[in-house]
LOKEMAR-991915 format. One record per residue (C-alpha): x negated, y, z; chain; residue number from 0; residue in three letters. Coordinates in Angstrom, 3 decimals, decimal comma. Layout:
% residues N
<atom><u>X</u><v>Y</v><w>Z</w><unit>A</unit><pos>NUM</pos><code>ALA</code></atom>
...
END
This chain:
% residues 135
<atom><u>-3,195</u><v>-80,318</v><w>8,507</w><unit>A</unit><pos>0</pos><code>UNK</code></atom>
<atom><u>-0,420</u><v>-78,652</v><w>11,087</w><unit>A</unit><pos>1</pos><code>UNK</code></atom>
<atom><u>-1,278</u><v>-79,073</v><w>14,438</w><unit>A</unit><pos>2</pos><code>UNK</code></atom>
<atom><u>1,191</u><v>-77,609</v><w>16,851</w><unit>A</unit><pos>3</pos><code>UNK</code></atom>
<atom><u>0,008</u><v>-79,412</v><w>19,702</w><unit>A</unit><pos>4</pos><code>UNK</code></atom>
<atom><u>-3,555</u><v>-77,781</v><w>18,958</w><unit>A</unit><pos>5</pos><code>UNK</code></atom>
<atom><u>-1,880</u><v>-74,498</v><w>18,270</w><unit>A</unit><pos>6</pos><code>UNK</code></atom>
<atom><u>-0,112</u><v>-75,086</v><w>21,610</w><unit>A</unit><pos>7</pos><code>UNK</code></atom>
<atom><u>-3,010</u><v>-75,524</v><w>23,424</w><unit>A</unit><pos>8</pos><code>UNK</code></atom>
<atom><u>-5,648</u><v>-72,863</v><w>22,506</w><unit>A</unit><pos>9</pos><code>UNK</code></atom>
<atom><u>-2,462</u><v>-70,009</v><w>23,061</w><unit>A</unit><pos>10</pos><code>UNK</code></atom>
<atom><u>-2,149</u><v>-71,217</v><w>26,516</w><unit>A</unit><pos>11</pos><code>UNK</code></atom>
<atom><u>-6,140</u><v>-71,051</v><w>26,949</w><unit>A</unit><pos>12</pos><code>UNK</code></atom>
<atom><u>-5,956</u><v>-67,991</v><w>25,528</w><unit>A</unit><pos>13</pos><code>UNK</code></atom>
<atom><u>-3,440</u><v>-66,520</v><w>27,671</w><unit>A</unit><pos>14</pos><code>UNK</code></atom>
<atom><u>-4,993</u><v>-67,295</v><w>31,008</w><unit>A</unit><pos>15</pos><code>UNK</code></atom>
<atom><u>-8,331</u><v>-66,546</v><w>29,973</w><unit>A</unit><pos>16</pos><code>UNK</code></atom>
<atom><u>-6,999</u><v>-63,039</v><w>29,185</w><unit>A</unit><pos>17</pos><code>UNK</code></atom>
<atom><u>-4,855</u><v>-63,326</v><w>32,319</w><unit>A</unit><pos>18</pos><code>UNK</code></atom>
<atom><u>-7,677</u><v>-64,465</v><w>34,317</w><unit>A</unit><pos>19</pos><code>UNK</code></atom>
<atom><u>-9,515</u><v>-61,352</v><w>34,796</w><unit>A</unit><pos>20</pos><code>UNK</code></atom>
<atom><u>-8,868</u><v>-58,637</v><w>36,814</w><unit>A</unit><pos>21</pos><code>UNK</code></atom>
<atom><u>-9,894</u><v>-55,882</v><w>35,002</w><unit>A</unit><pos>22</pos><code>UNK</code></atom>
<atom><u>-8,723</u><v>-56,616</v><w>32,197</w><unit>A</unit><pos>23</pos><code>UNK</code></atom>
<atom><u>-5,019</u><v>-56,002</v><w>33,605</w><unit>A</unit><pos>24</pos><code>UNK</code></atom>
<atom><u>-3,341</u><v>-57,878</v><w>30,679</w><unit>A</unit><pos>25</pos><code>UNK</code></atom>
<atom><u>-0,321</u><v>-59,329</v><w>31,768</w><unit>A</unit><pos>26</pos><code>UNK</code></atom>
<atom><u>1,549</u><v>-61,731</v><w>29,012</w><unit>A</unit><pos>27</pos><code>UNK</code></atom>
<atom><u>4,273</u><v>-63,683</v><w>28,928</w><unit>A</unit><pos>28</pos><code>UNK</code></atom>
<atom><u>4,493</u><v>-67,261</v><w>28,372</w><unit>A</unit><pos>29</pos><code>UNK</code></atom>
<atom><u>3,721</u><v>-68,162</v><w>24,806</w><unit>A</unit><pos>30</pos><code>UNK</code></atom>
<atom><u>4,043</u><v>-71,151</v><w>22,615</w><unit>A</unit><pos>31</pos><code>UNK</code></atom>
<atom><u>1,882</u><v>-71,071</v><w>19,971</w><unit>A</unit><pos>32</pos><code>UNK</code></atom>
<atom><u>-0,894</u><v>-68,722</v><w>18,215</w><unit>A</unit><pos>33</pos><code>UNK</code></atom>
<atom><u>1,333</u><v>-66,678</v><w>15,996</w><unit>A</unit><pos>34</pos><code>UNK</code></atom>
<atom><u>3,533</u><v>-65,642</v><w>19,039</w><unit>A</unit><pos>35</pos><code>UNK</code></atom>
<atom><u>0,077</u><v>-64,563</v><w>21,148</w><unit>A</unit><pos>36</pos><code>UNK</code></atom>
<atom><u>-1,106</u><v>-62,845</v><w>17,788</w><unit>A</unit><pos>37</pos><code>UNK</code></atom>
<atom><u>2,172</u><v>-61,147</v><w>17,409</w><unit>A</unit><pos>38</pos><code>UNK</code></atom>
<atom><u>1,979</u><v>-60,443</v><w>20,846</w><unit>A</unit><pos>39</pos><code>UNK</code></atom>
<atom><u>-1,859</u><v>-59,028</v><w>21,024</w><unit>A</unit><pos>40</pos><code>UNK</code></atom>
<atom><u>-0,569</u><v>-56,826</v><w>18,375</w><unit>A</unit><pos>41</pos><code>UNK</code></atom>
<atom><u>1,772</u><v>-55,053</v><w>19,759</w><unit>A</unit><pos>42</pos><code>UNK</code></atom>
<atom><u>-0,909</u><v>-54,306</v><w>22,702</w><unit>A</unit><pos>43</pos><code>UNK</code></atom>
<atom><u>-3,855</u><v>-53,293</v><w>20,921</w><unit>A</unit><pos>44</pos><code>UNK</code></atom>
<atom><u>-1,430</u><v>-50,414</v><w>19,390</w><unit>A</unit><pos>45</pos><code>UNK</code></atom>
<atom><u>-0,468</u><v>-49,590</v><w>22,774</w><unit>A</unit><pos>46</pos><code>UNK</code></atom>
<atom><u>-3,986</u><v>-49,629</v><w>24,016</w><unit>A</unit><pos>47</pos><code>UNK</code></atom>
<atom><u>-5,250</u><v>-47,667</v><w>21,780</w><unit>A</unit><pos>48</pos><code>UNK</code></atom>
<atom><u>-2,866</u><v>-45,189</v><w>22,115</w><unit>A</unit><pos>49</pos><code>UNK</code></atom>
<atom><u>-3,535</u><v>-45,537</v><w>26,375</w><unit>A</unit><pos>50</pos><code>UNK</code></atom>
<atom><u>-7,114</u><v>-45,058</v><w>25,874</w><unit>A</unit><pos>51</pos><code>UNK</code></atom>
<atom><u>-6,842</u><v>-41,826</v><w>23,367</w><unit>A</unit><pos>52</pos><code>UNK</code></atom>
<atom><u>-4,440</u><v>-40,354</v><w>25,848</w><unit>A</unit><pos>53</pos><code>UNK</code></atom>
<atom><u>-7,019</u><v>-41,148</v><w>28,317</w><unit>A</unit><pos>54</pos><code>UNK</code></atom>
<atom><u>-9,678</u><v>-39,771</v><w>26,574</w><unit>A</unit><pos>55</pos><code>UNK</code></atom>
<atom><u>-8,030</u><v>-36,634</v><w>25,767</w><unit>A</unit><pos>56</pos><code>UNK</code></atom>
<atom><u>-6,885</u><v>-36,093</v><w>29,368</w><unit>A</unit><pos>57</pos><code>UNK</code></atom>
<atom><u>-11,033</u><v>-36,890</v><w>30,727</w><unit>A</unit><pos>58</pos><code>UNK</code></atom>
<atom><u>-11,659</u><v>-33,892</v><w>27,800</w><unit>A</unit><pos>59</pos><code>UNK</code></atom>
<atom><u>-9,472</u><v>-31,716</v><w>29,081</w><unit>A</unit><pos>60</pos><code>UNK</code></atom>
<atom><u>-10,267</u><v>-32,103</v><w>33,079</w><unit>A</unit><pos>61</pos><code>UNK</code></atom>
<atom><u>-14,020</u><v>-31,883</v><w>31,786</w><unit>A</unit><pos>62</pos><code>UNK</code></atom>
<atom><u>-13,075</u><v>-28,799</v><w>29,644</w><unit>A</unit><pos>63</pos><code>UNK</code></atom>
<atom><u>-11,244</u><v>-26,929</v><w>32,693</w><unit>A</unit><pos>64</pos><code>UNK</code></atom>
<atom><u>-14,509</u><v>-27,851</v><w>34,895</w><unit>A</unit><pos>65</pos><code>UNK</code></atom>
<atom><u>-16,845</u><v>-26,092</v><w>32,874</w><unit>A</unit><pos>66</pos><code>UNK</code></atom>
<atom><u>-14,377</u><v>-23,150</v><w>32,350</w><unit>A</unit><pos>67</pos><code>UNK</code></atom>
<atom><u>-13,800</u><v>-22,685</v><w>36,194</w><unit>A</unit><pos>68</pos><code>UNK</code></atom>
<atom><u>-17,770</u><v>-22,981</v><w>36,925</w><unit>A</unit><pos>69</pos><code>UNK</code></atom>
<atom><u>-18,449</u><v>-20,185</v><w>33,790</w><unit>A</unit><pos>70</pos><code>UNK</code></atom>
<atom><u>-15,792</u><v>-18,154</v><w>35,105</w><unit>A</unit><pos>71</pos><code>UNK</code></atom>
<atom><u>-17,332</u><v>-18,321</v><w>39,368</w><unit>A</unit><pos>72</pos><code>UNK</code></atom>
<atom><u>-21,153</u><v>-17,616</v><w>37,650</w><unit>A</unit><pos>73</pos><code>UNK</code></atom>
<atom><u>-19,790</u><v>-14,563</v><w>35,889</w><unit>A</unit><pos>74</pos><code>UNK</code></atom>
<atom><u>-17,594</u><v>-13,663</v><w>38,890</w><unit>A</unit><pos>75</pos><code>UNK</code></atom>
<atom><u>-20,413</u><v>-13,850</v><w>41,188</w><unit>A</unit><pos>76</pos><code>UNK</code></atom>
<atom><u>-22,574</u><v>-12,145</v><w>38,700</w><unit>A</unit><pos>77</pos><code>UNK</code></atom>
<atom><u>-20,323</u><v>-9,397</v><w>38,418</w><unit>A</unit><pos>78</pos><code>UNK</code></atom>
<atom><u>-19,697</u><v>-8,871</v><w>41,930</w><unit>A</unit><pos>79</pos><code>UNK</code></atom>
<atom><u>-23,743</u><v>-8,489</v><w>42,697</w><unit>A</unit><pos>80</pos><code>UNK</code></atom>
<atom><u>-23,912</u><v>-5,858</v><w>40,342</w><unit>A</unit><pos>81</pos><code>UNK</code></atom>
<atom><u>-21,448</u><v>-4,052</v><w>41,381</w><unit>A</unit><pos>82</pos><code>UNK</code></atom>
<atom><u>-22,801</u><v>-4,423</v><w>44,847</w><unit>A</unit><pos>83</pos><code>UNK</code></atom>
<atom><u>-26,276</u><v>-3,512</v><w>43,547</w><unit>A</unit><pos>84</pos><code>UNK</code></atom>
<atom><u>-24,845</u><v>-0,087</v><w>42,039</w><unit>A</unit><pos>85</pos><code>UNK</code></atom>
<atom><u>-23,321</u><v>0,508</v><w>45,091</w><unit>A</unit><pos>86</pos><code>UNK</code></atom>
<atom><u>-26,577</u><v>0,370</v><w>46,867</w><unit>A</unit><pos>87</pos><code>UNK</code></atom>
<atom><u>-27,972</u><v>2,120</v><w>44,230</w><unit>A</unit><pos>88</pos><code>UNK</code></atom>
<atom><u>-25,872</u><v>4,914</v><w>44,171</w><unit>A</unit><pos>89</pos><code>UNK</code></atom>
<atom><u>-25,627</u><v>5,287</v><w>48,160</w><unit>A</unit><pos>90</pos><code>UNK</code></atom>
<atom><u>-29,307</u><v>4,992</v><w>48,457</w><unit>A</unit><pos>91</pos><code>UNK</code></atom>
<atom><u>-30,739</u><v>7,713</v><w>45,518</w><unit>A</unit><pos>92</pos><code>UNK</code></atom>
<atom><u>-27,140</u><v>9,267</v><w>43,820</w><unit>A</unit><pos>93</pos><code>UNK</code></atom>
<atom><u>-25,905</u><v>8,901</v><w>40,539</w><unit>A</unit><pos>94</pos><code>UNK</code></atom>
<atom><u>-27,078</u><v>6,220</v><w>38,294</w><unit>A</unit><pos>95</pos><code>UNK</code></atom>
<atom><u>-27,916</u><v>6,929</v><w>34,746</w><unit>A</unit><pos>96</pos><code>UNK</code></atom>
<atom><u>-26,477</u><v>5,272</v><w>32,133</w><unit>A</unit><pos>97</pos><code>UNK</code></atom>
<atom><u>-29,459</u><v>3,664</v><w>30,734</w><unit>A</unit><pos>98</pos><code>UNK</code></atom>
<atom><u>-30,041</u><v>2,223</v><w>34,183</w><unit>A</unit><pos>99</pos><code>UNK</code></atom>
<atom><u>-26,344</u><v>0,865</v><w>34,333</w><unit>A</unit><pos>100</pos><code>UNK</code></atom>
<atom><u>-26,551</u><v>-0,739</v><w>31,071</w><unit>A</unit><pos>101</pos><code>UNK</code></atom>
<atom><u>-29,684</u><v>-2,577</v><w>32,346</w><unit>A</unit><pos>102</pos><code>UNK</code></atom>
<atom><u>-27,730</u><v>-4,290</v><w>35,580</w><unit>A</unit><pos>103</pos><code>UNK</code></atom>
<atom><u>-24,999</u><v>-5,118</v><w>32,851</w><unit>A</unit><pos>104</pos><code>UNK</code></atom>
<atom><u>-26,881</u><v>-7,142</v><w>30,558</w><unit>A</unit><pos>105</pos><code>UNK</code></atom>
<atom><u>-29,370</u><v>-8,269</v><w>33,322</w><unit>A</unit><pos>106</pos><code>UNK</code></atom>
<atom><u>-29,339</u><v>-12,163</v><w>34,595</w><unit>A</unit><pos>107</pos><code>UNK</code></atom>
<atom><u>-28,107</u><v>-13,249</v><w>37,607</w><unit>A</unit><pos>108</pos><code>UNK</code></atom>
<atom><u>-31,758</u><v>-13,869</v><w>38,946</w><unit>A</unit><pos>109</pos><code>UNK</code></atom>
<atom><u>-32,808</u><v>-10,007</v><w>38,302</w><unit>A</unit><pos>110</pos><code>UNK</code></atom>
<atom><u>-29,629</u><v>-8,730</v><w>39,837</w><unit>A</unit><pos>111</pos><code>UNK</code></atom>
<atom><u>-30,142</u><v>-10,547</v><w>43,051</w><unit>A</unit><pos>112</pos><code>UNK</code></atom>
<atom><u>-34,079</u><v>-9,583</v><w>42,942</w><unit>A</unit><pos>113</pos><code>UNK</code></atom>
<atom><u>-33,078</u><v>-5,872</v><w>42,072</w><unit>A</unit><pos>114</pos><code>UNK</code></atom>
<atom><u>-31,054</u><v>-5,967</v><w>45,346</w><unit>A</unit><pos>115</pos><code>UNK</code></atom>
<atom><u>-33,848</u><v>-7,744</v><w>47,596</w><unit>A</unit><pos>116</pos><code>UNK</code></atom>
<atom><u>-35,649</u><v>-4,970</v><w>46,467</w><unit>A</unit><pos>117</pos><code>UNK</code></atom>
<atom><u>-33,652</u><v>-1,998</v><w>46,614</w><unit>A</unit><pos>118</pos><code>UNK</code></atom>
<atom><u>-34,312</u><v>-0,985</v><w>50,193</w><unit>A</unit><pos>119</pos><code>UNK</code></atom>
<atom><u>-37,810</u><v>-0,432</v><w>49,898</w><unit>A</unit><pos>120</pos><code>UNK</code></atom>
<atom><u>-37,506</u><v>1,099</v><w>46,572</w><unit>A</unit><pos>121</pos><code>UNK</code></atom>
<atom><u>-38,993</u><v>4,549</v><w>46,334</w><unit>A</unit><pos>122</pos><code>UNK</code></atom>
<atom><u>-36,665</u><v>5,462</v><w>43,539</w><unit>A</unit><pos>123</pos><code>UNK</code></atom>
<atom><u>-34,525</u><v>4,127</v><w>40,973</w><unit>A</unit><pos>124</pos><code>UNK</code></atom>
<atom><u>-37,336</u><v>4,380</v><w>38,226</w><unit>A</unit><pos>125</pos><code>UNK</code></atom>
<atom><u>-39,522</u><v>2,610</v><w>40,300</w><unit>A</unit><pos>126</pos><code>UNK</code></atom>
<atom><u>-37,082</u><v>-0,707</v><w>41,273</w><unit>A</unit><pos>127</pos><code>UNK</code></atom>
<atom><u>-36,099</u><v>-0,833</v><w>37,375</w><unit>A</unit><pos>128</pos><code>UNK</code></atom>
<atom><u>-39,693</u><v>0,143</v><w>35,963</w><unit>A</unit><pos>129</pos><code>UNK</code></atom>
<atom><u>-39,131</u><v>3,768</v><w>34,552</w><unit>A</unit><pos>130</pos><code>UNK</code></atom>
<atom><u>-41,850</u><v>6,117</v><w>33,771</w><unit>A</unit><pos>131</pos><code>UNK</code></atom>
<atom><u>-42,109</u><v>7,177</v><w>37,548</w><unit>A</unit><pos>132</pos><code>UNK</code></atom>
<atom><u>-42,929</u><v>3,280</v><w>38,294</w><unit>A</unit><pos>133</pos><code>UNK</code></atom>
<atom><u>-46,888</u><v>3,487</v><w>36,403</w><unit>A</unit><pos>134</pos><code>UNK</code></atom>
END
């Protein structure tokens, strides 16, 4: 049994329910019956879908750049107390010995910055980074 008048009805419904809430932001046009609104919501999901992977990509990519720019200010910051710290070094007790300089390279930011609270009252370089003067 054909009901158009039915039909009619639960479009309409359907359309300001949809319509109805805010956040949903779906704005349709008038429709006469459920094969026009199903035609219609078609259409839409396709182009919400595509919305919300475009979306999704563009959160990804803002995230992405985020965590890029923090790595990159850690390692800057990290680089620049080492060199300050071999700059200390070096204007404090002379050269530095290669063995010494590949310890600030690898070292953490945490040593680095307690190598150079400590540097002042360092007796000697073997002593701040524990070499066979520092028993």
């Amino acid at each position: 049994m054909d009901r158009p008048d039915l039909r009619r009805m639960i479009a309409t419904w359907l359309r300001a329910t949809l319509m109805h809430r805010a956040d949903y932001r779906i704005l349709l046009p008038e429709v006469n019956d459920l094969q026009e609104l199903r035609i219609m919501l078609a259409d839409r999901l396709e182009e919400w879908a595509h919305q919300y992977k475009t979306e999704g990509m563009q959160q990804g990519m803002r995230q992405g750049m985020q965590q890029g720019m923090q790595q990159g200010v850690q390692q800057g910051m990290q680089q620049g107390e080492a060199l300050a710290l071999q700059k200390l070094l070096t204007k404090r007790f002379g050269a530095i010995s290669p063995e010494i300089l590949a310890q600030i390279s690898s070292a953490r930011t945490e040593q680095i910055e307690l190598w150079l609270d400590q540097v002042m009252d360092a007796q000697s370089m073997e002593t701040l980074f524990g070499g066979p003067a520092a028993h």
